[in-house]
C-alpha angles and dihedrals in degrees: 000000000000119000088251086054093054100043091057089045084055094045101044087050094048091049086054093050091046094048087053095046120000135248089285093055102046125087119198086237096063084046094047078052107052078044102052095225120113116246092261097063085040085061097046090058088035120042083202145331087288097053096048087046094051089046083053098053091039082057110051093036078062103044077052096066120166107314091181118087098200091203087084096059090061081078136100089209092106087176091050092049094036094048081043095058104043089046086060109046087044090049095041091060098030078062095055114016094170079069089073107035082052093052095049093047090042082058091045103049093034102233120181096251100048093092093056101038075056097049085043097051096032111003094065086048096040096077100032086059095052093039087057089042089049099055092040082053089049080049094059084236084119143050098248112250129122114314086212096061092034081060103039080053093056096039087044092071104050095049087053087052086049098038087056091034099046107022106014101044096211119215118265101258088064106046116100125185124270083241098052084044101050096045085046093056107051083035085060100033095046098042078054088048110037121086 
Protein backbone atom coordinates (compact mmCIF):
# COMPACT_ATOMS: atom_id res chain seq x y z
CA UNK A 1 0.00 0.00 0.00
CA UNK A 2 1.23 3.75 -0.64
CA UNK A 3 1.34 6.07 2.19
CA UNK A 4 -1.65 7.88 0.67
CA UNK A 5 -3.46 4.25 0.63
CA UNK A 6 -2.82 3.68 4.28
CA UNK A 7 -3.59 6.73 5.47
CA UNK A 8 -7.12 6.53 3.93
CA UNK A 9 -7.42 2.83 5.31
CA UNK A 10 -6.59 4.47 8.78
CA UNK A 11 -8.79 7.10 8.31
CA UNK A 12 -11.97 5.21 6.84
CA UNK A 13 -11.68 2.90 9.63
CA UNK A 14 -11.29 5.65 12.26
CA UNK A 15 -14.60 7.63 10.74
CA UNK A 16 -16.38 4.48 11.20
CA UNK A 17 -15.12 4.07 14.91
CA UNK A 18 -16.02 7.86 15.71
CA UNK A 19 -19.67 7.64 14.07
CA UNK A 20 -20.27 4.42 16.44
CA UNK A 21 -19.02 5.91 19.23
CA UNK A 22 -17.63 9.73 19.04
CA UNK A 23 -14.28 11.31 19.34
CA UNK A 24 -14.47 10.68 23.53
CA UNK A 25 -15.10 6.81 23.10
CA UNK A 26 -12.91 6.03 20.93
CA UNK A 27 -8.68 4.87 21.87
CA UNK A 28 -5.93 5.02 19.00
CA UNK A 29 -5.35 1.38 19.76
CA UNK A 30 -8.84 0.22 18.79
CA UNK A 31 -8.27 2.51 15.58
CA UNK A 32 -4.73 1.13 14.87
CA UNK A 33 -6.85 -2.16 15.14
CA UNK A 34 -9.93 -1.74 12.73
CA UNK A 35 -7.18 -0.49 10.65
CA UNK A 36 -4.73 -3.26 10.87
CA UNK A 37 -1.80 -1.05 11.45
CA UNK A 38 0.06 -1.11 14.86
CA UNK A 39 -0.18 2.18 16.98
CA UNK A 40 3.52 3.42 15.68
CA UNK A 41 2.61 3.76 11.78
CA UNK A 42 -0.98 5.30 13.16
CA UNK A 43 1.11 7.93 14.73
CA UNK A 44 3.30 8.61 11.72
CA UNK A 45 -0.19 9.62 9.38
CA UNK A 46 -1.76 11.20 12.66
CA UNK A 47 0.31 13.24 14.90
CA UNK A 48 -2.39 12.30 17.42
CA UNK A 49 -6.54 11.25 17.95
CA UNK A 50 -7.38 15.07 17.13
CA UNK A 51 -5.58 15.24 14.04
CA UNK A 52 -6.94 12.19 12.66
CA UNK A 53 -10.41 13.47 13.84
CA UNK A 54 -10.00 16.87 12.17
CA UNK A 55 -8.64 14.89 8.65
CA UNK A 56 -11.99 12.88 9.09
CA UNK A 57 -14.43 15.92 9.30
CA UNK A 58 -12.39 17.81 6.48
CA UNK A 59 -13.21 14.53 4.42
CA UNK A 60 -16.29 13.90 4.55
CA UNK A 61 -17.33 17.83 4.48
CA UNK A 62 -15.44 17.43 0.94
CA UNK A 63 -16.70 14.38 -0.33
CA UNK A 64 -20.27 16.58 0.67
CA UNK A 65 -19.81 19.16 -1.77
CA UNK A 66 -22.61 21.42 -2.60
CA UNK A 67 -25.65 19.27 -3.07
CA UNK A 68 -27.67 22.18 -3.85
CA UNK A 69 -27.73 23.34 -7.40
CA UNK A 70 -28.91 26.80 -6.81
CA UNK A 71 -30.32 27.02 -10.59
CA UNK A 72 -33.22 25.40 -9.39
CA UNK A 73 -34.04 27.92 -6.95
CA UNK A 74 -34.41 30.69 -9.99
CA UNK A 75 -37.84 28.88 -10.42
CA UNK A 76 -41.53 29.58 -9.39
CA UNK A 77 -42.11 25.92 -9.29
CA UNK A 78 -42.19 25.93 -5.18
CA UNK A 79 -43.10 22.03 -5.36
CA UNK A 80 -40.31 21.39 -7.68
CA UNK A 81 -37.69 23.40 -5.35
CA UNK A 82 -39.24 22.30 -2.18
CA UNK A 83 -39.37 18.44 -3.28
CA UNK A 84 -35.66 19.32 -4.58
CA UNK A 85 -34.46 20.37 -1.39
CA UNK A 86 -35.82 17.77 0.96
CA UNK A 87 -34.62 14.94 -1.65
CA UNK A 88 -31.40 16.18 -1.19
CA UNK A 89 -30.86 16.61 2.01
CA UNK A 90 -32.69 12.71 2.64
CA UNK A 91 -30.54 11.29 0.01
CA UNK A 92 -27.12 13.37 1.15
CA UNK A 93 -27.20 11.86 4.37
CA UNK A 94 -29.08 8.02 3.18
CA UNK A 95 -25.76 7.94 1.14
CA UNK A 96 -23.53 8.46 4.17
CA UNK A 97 -25.20 7.83 7.33
CA UNK A 98 -21.88 7.98 9.45
CA UNK A 99 -22.26 12.24 8.19
CA UNK A 100 -24.69 12.57 10.29
CA UNK A 101 -23.89 10.41 13.22
CA UNK A 102 -20.10 12.64 13.07
CA UNK A 103 -21.72 15.78 13.06
CA UNK A 104 -23.97 15.02 15.92
CA UNK A 105 -21.04 13.59 18.14
CA UNK A 106 -18.77 16.52 16.98
CA UNK A 107 -21.98 18.90 18.72
CA UNK A 108 -22.08 16.87 21.52
CA UNK A 109 -18.85 16.66 22.38
CA UNK A 110 -18.06 20.46 21.16
CA UNK A 111 -15.16 19.96 18.87
CA UNK A 112 -13.59 22.83 17.23
CA UNK A 113 -14.86 22.01 13.77
CA UNK A 114 -18.40 21.36 14.52
CA UNK A 115 -19.25 24.49 13.96
CA UNK A 116 -17.91 24.46 10.74
CA UNK A 117 -18.98 20.49 9.45
CA UNK A 118 -22.69 22.28 10.60
CA UNK A 119 -22.19 25.87 8.44
CA UNK A 120 -20.92 23.60 5.62
CA UNK A 121 -24.00 21.07 5.64
CA UNK A 122 -26.90 23.88 6.77
CA UNK A 123 -25.56 26.89 7.02
CA UNK A 124 -24.64 27.14 2.93
CA UNK A 125 -28.24 25.97 2.32
CA UNK A 126 -29.92 28.27 5.32
CA UNK A 127 -29.82 31.77 3.27
CA UNK A 128 -30.24 30.52 -0.08
CA UNK A 129 -33.83 28.94 1.31
CA UNK A 130 -35.13 32.31 2.79
CA UNK A 131 -33.88 34.11 0.20
CA UNK A 132 -35.87 31.99 -2.02
CA UNK A 133 -38.92 32.22 0.61
CA UNK A 134 -38.45 36.10 0.72
CA UNK A 135 -38.76 36.87 -3.08
CA UNK A 136 -41.91 34.05 -3.52
CA UNK A 137 -43.47 36.14 -0.52
CA UNK A 138 -42.65 39.73 -2.70
CA UNK A 139 -44.35 37.74 -5.37
CA UNK A 140 -47.63 37.31 -3.31
CA UNK A 141 -46.96 33.22 -3.92
CA UNK A 142 -46.76 33.10 -0.35
CA UNK A 143 -48.82 34.31 3.22
CA UNK A 144 -46.02 37.10 4.57
CA UNK A 145 -43.96 35.74 8.09
CA UNK A 146 -40.67 35.33 8.57
CA UNK A 147 -39.01 33.64 5.95
CA UNK A 148 -36.33 32.04 9.10
CA UNK A 149 -38.74 30.47 10.82
CA UNK A 150 -40.83 29.55 7.29
CA UNK A 151 -37.31 27.60 6.46
CA UNK A 152 -36.34 26.08 9.81
CA UNK A 153 -40.15 24.64 9.44
CA UNK A 154 -39.51 23.14 6.34
CA UNK A 155 -36.04 21.93 7.18
CA UNK A 156 -37.34 20.92 10.21
CA UNK A 157 -39.25 18.17 8.64
CA UNK A 158 -37.06 16.68 6.81
CA UNK A 159 -34.34 16.44 9.66
CA UNK A 160 -37.03 14.82 11.83
CA UNK A 161 -37.59 12.35 8.89
CA UNK A 162 -33.50 11.86 8.87
CA UNK A 163 -32.88 11.99 12.79
CA UNK A 164 -35.88 8.47 13.16
CA UNK A 165 -34.74 7.08 9.94
CA UNK A 166 -30.96 7.36 10.48
CA UNK A 167 -30.38 7.49 14.05
CA UNK A 168 -33.67 6.42 15.71
CA UNK A 169 -34.63 3.31 13.46
CA UNK A 170 -38.58 3.73 13.80
CA UNK A 171 -40.57 0.85 13.91
CA UNK A 172 -41.98 -0.27 10.90
CA UNK A 173 -45.47 0.95 11.28
CA UNK A 174 -44.13 4.31 11.27
CA UNK A 175 -41.70 4.44 8.49
CA UNK A 176 -42.71 5.75 5.93
CA UNK A 177 -40.53 5.94 2.25
CA UNK A 178 -37.97 9.01 1.26
CA UNK A 179 -40.58 9.53 -1.80
CA UNK A 180 -43.90 9.66 0.35
CA UNK A 181 -41.95 11.81 2.58
CA UNK A 182 -40.64 14.08 0.33
CA UNK A 183 -43.86 14.65 -1.56
CA UNK A 184 -45.66 14.95 2.42
CA UNK A 185 -43.69 17.24 3.31
CA UNK A 186 -43.84 20.21 0.31
CA UNK A 187 -47.98 19.01 0.07
CA UNK A 188 -48.19 20.13 3.92
CA UNK A 189 -45.55 23.19 3.89
CA UNK A 190 -46.87 24.70 0.80
CA UNK A 191 -50.94 24.26 1.61
CA UNK A 192 -49.53 26.42 5.25
CA UNK A 193 -47.65 28.99 2.82
CA UNK A 194 -49.69 29.57 -0.20
CA UNK A 195 -52.19 32.00 -0.27
Amino acid sequence: MTAGERKGQIADAAASLFAAHGFAGVTTRQIAEAAGVNESLLYRHFPNKEDLYTEIIKMKIAQQGDFIDEAILQTNDDAAVLSYIARSFIEVVGEDPSFLRLLLFSALEEHGLATIFFERRVGGVFPLLVRYFERRMDEGAFRRQDPRIAVRAFVGMIMHYILTTEIFRVPEGMRVSREDAVKGFTDIFLEGMRL
